[in-house]
N, C-alpha and C positions, 0 to 999 in steps of 0.2 A: 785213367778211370773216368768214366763218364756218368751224369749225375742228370738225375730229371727231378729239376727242383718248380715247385706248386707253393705260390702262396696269393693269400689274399682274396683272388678273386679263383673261378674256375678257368681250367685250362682252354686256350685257344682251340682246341681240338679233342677228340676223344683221346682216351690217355691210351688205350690198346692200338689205335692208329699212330701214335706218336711210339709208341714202341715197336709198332711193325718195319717202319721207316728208320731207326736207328737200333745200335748197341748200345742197353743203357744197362751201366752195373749196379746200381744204386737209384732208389728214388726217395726225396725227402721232401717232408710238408712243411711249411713254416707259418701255420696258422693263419685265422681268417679266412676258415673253408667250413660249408656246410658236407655232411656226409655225402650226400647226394649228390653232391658237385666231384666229388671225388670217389663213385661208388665200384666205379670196376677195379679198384686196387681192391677187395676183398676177394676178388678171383684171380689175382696175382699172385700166386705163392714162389715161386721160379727166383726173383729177382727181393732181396731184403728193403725194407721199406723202416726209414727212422724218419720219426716228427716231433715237432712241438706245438701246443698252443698256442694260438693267439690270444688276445682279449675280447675280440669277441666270438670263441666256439663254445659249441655244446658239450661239455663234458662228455667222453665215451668214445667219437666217433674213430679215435686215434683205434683203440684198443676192437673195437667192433668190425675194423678195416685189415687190422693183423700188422697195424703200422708200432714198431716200439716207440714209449714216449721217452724222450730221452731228456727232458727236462731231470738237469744236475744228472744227469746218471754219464758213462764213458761207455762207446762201443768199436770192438777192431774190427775194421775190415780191411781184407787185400791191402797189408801195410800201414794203414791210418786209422790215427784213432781221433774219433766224433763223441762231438760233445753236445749238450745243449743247455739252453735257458727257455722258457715260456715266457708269455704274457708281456705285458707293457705298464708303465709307469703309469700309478692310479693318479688317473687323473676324476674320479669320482667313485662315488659308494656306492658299491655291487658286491655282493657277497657268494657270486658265483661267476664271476668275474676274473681271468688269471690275469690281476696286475698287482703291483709290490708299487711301495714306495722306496725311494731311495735309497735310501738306510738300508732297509730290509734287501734289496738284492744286492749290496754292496756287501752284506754279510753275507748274503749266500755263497757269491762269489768269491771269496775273500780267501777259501781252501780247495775252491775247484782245481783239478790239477790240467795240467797243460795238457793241451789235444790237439790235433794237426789240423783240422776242420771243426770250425765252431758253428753250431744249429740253433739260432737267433727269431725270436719274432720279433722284436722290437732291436731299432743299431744301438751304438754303441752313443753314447751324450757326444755332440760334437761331428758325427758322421753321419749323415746321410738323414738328420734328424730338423727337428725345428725346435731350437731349442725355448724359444717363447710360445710353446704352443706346449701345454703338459699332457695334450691330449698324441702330440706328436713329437713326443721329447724322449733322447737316448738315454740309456741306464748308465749313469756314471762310473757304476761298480763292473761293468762291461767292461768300458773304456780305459780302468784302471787293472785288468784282469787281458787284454789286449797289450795295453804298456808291460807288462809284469811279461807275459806268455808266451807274446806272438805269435799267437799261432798262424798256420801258412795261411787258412782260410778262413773268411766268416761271412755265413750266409744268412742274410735277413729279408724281411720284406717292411709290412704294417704303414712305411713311409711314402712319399709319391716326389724322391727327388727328380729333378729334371738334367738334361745335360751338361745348362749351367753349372748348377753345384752337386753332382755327382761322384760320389770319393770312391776312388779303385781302389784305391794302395793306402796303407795308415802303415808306416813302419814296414815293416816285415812282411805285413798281415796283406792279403788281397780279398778286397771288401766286392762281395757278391751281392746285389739286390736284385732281388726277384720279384716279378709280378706276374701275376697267372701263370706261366710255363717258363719255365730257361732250361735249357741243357748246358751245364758245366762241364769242362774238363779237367780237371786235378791230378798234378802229378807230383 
């Protein structure tokens, strides 16, 4: 199955061009997108569209685009099931803002149940993260929910590793980071 995953910044390309050029069964957002960066997925009804927040979106744009949010929630598809988290670790006081401290998404996560593809805007504490930067630091309760799960996938963005310390592989798990456009394939 092949995946047109968007996060952070806008696509390198228009997104109906990127789809005319390939077979994509699936497209997902990983937050850190303005509506209009992303505005022709609301004339895409053909192909199902799952996202989550970042910390810094506008409330709405998920829902106004026909994209499901799938923060905590589980969705099947063609054999797999997707999950997600939002937002990022507060690293400051916003009160519309999707970020959790600590604690707080380590108990979210704490009963989430297992899913084959996990849908991330912030990684996991420890991957792909910086963990002396709270502004760019992994959810712990992620990483302990990862350890617990395994699930086959987990696709994030929010970060800017390089190819130095870039982490594929955590256990089981094969760690996807995306910026602006990636096409995945998942089997």
């Amino acid at each position: 199955m092949k995946i047109l995953a968007i996060s952070d910044r806008p696509p390198r390309e228009n997104i109906k061009s990127i789809l005319s050029k390939n077979k994509v069964d699936l497209i997902c957002t990983l937050g850190d997108l303005e509506e209009y960066d992303i505005a022709d997925l609301a004339s895409i009804n053909d192909i199902p569209k799952l996202g989550v927040y970042g910390n810094h979106c506008t409330v709405g744009y998920l829902e106004n685009l026909g994209i499901l949010n799938m923060h905590l929630k589980v969705f099947e598809f063609n054999g797999f099931t997707f999950g997600g988290f939002e937002g990022s670790v507060r690293y400051k006081q916003d009160r519309y803002a999707r970020m959790y401290a600590q604690e707080e998404a380590s108990e979210m996560l704490k009963n989430f149940p297992r899913v084959d593809v996990m849908l991330v805007h912030c990684p996991s504490y420890g991957i792909n993260d910086e963990p002396d930067s709270l502004a760019h630091q992994g959810f712990v309760g992620l990483l302990e929910y990862i350890q617990k799960h395994q699930p086959k996938y987990l696709l994030h963005g929010h970060t800017y590793p390089n190819s130095q310390n870039l982490v594929t592989k955590y256990g089981n798990t094969e760690i996807i980071y995306v910026f602006q456009d990636r096409l995945v394939d998942i089997m």
